[in-house]
N, C-alpha and C positions, 0 to 999 in steps of 0.2 A: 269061477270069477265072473262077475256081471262085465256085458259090456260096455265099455264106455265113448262116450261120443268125443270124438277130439276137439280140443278145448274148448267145450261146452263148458261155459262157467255158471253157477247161481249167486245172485248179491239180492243180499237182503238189505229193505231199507225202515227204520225204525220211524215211530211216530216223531219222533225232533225232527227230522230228516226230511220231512214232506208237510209241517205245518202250517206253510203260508204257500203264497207265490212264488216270489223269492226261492225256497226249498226245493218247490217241485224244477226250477227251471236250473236249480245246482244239481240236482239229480240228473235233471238230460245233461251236461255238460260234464261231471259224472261218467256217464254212459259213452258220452264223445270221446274223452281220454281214455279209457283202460276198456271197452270192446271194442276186439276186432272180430269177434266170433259170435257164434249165436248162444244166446243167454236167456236163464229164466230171473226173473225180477221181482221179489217176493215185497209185496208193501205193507208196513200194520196204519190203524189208522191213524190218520194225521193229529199231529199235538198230542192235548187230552182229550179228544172225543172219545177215545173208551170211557174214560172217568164221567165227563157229562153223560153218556149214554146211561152208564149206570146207577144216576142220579133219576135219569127219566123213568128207567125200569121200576124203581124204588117207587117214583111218585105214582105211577101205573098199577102197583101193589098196595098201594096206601090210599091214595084219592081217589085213582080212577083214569078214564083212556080221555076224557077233555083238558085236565088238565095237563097230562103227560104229552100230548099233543100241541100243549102251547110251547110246552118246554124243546118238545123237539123240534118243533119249527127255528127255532132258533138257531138249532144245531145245523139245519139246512141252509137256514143264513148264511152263516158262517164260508159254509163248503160253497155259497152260491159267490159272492162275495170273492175267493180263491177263484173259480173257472171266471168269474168277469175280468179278473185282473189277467188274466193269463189268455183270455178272448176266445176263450174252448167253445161250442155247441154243444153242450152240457145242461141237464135240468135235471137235480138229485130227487128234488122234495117227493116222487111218488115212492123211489126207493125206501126213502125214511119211512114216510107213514106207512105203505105198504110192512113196512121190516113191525110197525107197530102193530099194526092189526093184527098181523100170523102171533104176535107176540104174546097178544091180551085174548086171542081163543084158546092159548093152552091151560090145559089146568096144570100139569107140571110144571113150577114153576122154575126149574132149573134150563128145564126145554125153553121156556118162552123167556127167559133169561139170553139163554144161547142165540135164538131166534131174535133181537135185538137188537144186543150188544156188535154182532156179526155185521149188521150194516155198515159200521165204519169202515171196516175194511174195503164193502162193497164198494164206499161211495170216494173211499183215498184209490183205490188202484182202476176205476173210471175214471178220475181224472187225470192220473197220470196218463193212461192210455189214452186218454182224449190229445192231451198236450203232448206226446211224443208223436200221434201222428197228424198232428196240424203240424208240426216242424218237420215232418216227412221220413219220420223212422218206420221199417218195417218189422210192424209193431203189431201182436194179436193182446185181447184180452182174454184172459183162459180161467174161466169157474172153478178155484182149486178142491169143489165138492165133487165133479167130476174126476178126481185126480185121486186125491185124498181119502181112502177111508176109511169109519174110527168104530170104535165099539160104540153100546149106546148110552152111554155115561155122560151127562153133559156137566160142562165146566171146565173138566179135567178127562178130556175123553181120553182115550189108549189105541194106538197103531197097531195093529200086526204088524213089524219091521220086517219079517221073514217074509211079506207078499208085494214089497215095496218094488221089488223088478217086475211081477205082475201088476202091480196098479200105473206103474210111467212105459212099458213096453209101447204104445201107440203114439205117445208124446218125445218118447227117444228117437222111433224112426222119425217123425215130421223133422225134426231140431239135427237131425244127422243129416238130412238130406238139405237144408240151407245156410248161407254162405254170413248169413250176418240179423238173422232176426230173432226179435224178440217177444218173452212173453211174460204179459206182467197180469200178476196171480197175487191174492190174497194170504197173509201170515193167517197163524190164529185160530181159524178155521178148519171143520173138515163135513165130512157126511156120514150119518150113522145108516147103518143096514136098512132100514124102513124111511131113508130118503131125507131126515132131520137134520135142519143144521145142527153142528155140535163143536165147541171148541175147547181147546189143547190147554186151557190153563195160562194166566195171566204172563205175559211176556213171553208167550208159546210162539212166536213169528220165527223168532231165532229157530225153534224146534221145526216150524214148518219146512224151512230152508233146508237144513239136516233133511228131512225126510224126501224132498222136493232133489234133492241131489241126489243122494241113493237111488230116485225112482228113475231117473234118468238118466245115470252115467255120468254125472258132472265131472270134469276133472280136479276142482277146487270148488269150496264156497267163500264167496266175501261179506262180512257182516258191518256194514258202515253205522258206525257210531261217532259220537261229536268229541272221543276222547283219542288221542294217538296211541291206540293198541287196546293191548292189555295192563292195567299202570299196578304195580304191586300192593299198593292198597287205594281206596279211594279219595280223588284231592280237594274234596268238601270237607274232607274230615281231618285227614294228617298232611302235613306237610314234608315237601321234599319225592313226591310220587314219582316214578320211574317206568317205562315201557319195558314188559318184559318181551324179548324178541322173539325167542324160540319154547319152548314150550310140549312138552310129551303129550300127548293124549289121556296117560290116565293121569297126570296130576292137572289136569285140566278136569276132567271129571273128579276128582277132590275138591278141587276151591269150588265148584259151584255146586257140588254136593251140601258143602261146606257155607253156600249164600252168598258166593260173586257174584256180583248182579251183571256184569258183562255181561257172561254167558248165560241161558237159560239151561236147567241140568240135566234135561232130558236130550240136550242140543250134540254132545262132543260122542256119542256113543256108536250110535248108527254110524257114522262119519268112519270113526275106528276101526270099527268092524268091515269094511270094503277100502281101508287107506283111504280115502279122503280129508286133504286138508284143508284146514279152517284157518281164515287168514282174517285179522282185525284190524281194519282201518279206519280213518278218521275222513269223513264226510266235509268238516271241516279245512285240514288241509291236506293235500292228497301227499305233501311231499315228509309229514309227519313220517316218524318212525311207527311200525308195525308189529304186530304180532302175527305170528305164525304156532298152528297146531298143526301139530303133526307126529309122526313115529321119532324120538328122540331118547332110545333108549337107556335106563340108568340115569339119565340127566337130572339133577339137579339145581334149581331155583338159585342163581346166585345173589338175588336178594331174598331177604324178609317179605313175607306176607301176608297184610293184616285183613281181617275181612270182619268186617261190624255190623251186625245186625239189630237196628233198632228197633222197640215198640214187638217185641217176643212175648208171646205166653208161656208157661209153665204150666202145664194141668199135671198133679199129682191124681194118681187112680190107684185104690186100693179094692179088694175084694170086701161087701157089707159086714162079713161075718167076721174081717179081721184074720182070717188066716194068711197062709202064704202063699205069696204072690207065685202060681204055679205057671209050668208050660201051657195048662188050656186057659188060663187067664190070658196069656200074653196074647194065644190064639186069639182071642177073640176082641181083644183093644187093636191089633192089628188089621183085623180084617174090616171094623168100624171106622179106622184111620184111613182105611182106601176106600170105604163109601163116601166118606165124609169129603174128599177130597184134598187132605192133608199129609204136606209132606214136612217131615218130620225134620227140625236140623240137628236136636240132640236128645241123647235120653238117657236114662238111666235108671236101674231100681238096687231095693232091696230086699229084705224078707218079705215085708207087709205093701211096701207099695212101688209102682211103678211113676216116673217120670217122663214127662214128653217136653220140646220146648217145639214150639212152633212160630211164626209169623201170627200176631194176633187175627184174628179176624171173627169176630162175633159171631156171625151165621153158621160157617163153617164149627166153631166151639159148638155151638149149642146141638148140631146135626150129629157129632161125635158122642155125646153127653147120651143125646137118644139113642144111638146104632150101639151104645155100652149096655145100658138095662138098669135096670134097678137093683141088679148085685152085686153093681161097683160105689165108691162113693168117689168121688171128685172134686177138690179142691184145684182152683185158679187163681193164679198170682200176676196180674197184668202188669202192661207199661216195663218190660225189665229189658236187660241188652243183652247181647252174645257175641261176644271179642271172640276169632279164630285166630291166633300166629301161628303160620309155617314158619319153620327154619329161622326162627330168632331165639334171639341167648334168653334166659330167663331174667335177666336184665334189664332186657327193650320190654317184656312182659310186664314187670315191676311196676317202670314206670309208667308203660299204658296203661296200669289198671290201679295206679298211686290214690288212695284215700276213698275208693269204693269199696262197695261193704261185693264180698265173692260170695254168692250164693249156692255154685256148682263149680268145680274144676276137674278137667280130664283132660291130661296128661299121657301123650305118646314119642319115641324120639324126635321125631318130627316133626308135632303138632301140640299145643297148648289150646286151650278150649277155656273162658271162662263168661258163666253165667252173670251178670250184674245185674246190682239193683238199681 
């Protein structure tokens, strides 16, 4: 059993969470209320700057480093604009361009993608460390590539979990030996073997956290988000949403296997495997009702839960010659599905062809399409949805999916799955 440092907590805090002034100073207040111990502070970047970042990267790939330079000065703006209002000694912009330049000498472009995009992070959890300690918190800021590290894959890199008490051993004793400091570290992010930046896959912060507690003994992790908990389905979409309170660990790894966007799905595992709970609270208001993960064995959901995924692909893959879809075929759609960086929400085959549903995402499509060969063929059916219900009658099914045309259904006691167009 690892050990653990007494109640060392890790809170993660999500791009809503720290996108103005405003946010970042609900964070330290935040931090005022609920530690009293010493904590790691995991930050993604602020608002949409991953999204603009990846607008920049695009135009860096297409136009060129003058104009992708105009574009992200803007994005400097922005963060410049956040440290005046909050009156920090702060000056991002060499960050940025600097993050650009390492970005447009790579020829991989997946690498100089990662090399990037990565700067949000850098440039949200420097400011909060700036502003926690002009308000006089004892506060470090901690490089999580010295912490963190990942195969060489980038986009979607991969942790050895099993070395995770050997990668925080140095950073557990410093946090055992003080009374109330903090240290605030980048989501998202990690370091591959040859010293690259490389990160964890879109919404990966949550996973940083997970991994960032394991390496240190945490006693709990908290994930601050703008919703009270976990709500059984989402309230942009249905009506009447509910916090689920308690919650098992592996049906927690279900719904986001499954496409809960709360959780990220790589997040609830590692945690499981050393007991650590995961506690989900609202940023918003601290006195909201919560969720809790944890060991609650046999437990089941006493609501329905809906989980909707919109804007899904479908790639049907057959073998050229039209035979049957064998064991080495699958072999080998599978092992191009982890180049590719895609994770898979639903699938299915039958004699002649195999089914995938995914998250669209064009780039990703077409890298899978190559890493397959020429002795598959491949049809794509875009823009479609994917309804998950846990634990509702076929009733609530009915009418959730009343006058759509069903394209795929799978069916388990528990679990109803339907494809839509």
């Amino acid at each position: 059993m690892q050990y653990r440092v007494q109640n060392l907590t890790v809170h993660k805090f999500g791009g809503a969470s720290v996108k103005d002034a405003d946010a970042v100073r609900n964070v330290e207040s935040i931090l005022q209320n609920c530690l009293f111990s010493p904590a790691v502070v995991v930050v993604s970047a602020m608002g949409k700057t991953t999204n603009k970042l990846e607008q920049v990267f695009s135009t860096l790939v297409s136009v060129g480093f003058d104009k992708a330079l105009e574009e992200l000065k803007e994005i400097a703006l922005e963060h410049q604009m956040v440290i005046d209002e909050l009156s920090i000694d702060l000056d991002l912009s060499d960050l940025f361009v600097t993050a650009l330049k390492k970005s447009s000498q790579l020829d991989d472009l997946d690498a100089a993608y990662d090399e990037l995009v990565a700067s949000g992070e850098d440039a949200s959890t420097k400011i909060l460390f700036a502003y926690l300690s002009s308000v006089n918190w004892d506060v470090e800021w901690r490089d999580v590539r010295g912490i963190i590290e990942t195969d060489t894959r980038h986009n979607s890199a991969r942790v050895d979990e099993s070395r995770l008490d050997e990668m925080g051993r140095s950073l557990r004793l410093e946090l055992s030996e003080s009374s109330r400091k903090i240290l605030v570290t980048q989501g998202f992010i990690g370091k591959s073997p040859s010293g690259r930046t490389t990160t964890l896959g879109r919404e990966g912060s949550d996973y940083s956290a997970a991994l960032l507690a394991c390496a240190v003994g945490a006693e709990e992790v908290v994930i601050w988000k703008d919703v009270p908990g976990m709500l059984n389905a989402d309230p942009r979409i249905f009506e009447g949403t509910q916090t689920v309170e308690e919650l098992d660990y592996s049906e927690a790894i279900e719904l986001s296997y499954y496409g809960a966007s709360v959780i990220h799905p790589r997040t609830v595992k590692p945690l499981q495997n050393l007991g650590i709970p995961l506690i989900l609270r609202s940023f918003v208001d601290l006195n909201a009702k919560q969720t809790r993960v944890s060991s609650f064995p046999g437990q089941i959901p006493l609501l329905p839960m809906y989980i909707y995924r919109p804007n899904v692909t479908r790639l049907s893959i057959g073998p050229s010659d039209q035979s049957f879809v064998g064991e080495d075929h699958l072999t080998s759609v599978f092992g191009a599905l982890d180049a590719a960086g895609i994770h898979v929400r639903m699938m299915q085959n039958s004699a002649v062809k195999f089914d995938i549903i995914f998250d669209s995402n064009k780039d990703k499509e077409l890298k899978l399409i190559e890493k397959l060969g020429k002795d598959v063929w491949t049809k794509a059916t875009r823009g479609l949805e994917l309804l998950t219900v846990r634990y509702g009658s076929e009733e609530l099914v009915e009418k959730l999916t009343a006058k759509r045309g069903v394209l795929m259904e799978q069916k388990s006691p528990s679990t109803v799955r339907r494809l839509l167009a």
